[in-house]
N, C-alpha and C positions, 0 to 999 in steps of 0.2 A: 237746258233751261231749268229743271226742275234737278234743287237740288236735293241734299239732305236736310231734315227737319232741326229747326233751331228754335230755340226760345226768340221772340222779339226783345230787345233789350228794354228796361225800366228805367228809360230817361223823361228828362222832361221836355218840352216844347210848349208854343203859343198857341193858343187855341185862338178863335178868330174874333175875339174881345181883349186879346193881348192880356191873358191870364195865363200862366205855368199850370201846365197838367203832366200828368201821366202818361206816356203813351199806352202803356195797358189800361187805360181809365178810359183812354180813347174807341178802345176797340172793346166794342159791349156785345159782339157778333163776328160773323164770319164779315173778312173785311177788305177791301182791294188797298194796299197801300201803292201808291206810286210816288217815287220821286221823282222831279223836274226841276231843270236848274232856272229857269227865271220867269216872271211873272210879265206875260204881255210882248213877248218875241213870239216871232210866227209858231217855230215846232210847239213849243209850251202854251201858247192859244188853242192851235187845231187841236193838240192831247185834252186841255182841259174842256173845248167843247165836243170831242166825240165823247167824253167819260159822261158828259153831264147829258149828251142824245141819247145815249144809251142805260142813265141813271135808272130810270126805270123796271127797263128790263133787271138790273143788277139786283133793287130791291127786290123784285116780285120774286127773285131765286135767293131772298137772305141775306143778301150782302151789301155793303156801305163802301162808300168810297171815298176816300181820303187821297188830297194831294200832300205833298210834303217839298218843300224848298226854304233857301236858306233869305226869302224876302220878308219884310216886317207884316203884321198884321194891317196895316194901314194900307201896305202895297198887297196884300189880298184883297183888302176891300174893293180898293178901287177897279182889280181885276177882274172881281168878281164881279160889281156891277155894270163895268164899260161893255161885258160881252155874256152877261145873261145868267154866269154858271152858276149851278145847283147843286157841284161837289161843296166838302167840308174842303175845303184848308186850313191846314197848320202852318206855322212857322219853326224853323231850327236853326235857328242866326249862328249859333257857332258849328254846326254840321255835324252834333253830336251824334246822331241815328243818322244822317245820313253814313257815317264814317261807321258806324257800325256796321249798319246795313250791307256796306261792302259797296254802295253807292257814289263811291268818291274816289278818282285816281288821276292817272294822266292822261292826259288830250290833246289833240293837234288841231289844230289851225292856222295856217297862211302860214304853215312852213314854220311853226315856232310853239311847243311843250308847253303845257303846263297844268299843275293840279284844278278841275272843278270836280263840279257834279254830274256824273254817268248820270243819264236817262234810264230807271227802273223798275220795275215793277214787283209788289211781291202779295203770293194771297195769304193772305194768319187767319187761322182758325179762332175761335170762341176762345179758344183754352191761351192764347197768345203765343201760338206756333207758327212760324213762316214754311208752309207745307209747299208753297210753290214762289220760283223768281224766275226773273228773266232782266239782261241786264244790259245797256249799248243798243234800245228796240228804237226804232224807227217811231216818231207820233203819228203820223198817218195809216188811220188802220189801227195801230195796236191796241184801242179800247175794246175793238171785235175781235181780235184775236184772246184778248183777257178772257173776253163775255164767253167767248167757244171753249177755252181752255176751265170753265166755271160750271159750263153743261157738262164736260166731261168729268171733271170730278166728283159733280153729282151724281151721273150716270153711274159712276165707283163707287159711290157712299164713302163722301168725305169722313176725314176722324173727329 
């Protein structure tokens, strides 16, 4: 899960007013990036309401949490309102960061290939280091396993 330390890449994405930013613009702190491949299917609901039950706790240790997938600003909005959530999403329509990120490859289902977007997770430091991932997690659950995997790094004294 945790790999070697990378720069986050300097692309750009939608912020949730359908403006181009930065993704180092984005991250003004220690930060949970996750990506998720679609906005309002069951695993990407439960992911973005346990991040947003657990929003909290993440702030009161430092950190901001950021969804990332390849749906429009308009399709966050209405996500964001139908079920409450409290994360930031972004948008990356052409899967630029997500393709970076090493978040995009092949996948099966009903017996039949083809390229989306891996379920992942990764924490970036202040400085815009990707210091921890994890890639192909389960939604259920894996917002507490982030939040555990966020006490131990404190417990280490993050860099």
């Amino acid at each position: 899960m945790c790999g070697t330390v990378k720069a986050l890449p300097n692309l750009q994405v939608l912020d949730e007013e359908g403006r181009k930013v930065s993704v180092r613009d984005l991250i003004k702190g220690w930060t949970i990036l996750y990506v998720y491949p679609k906005d309002n299917t069951p695993g990407c609901t439960t992911e973005a309401k346990e991040f947003t039950d657990l929003l909290p706790e993440f702030k009161a240790l430092g950190f901001e949490v950021i969804g990332v997938s390849r749906d429009s600003p308009d399709s966050h909005r209405r996500f964001k309102e139908k079920h409450n959530l409290k994360v930031k999403l972004v948008s990356d329509p052409e899967a630029e960061l997500i393709k970076a990120l090493g978040a995009w490859g092949v996948k099966k289902a009903y017996g039949r290939s083809y390229e989306g977007v891996i379920r992942s997770t990764y924490i970036v430091s202040p400085s815009g280091k990707v210091v921890w991932e994890a890639r192909k997690v389960r939604a259920k659950g894996h917002a507490a396993k982030v939040l555990q995997v966020v006490k131990e790094l404190l417990k280490g004294g993050p860099s």
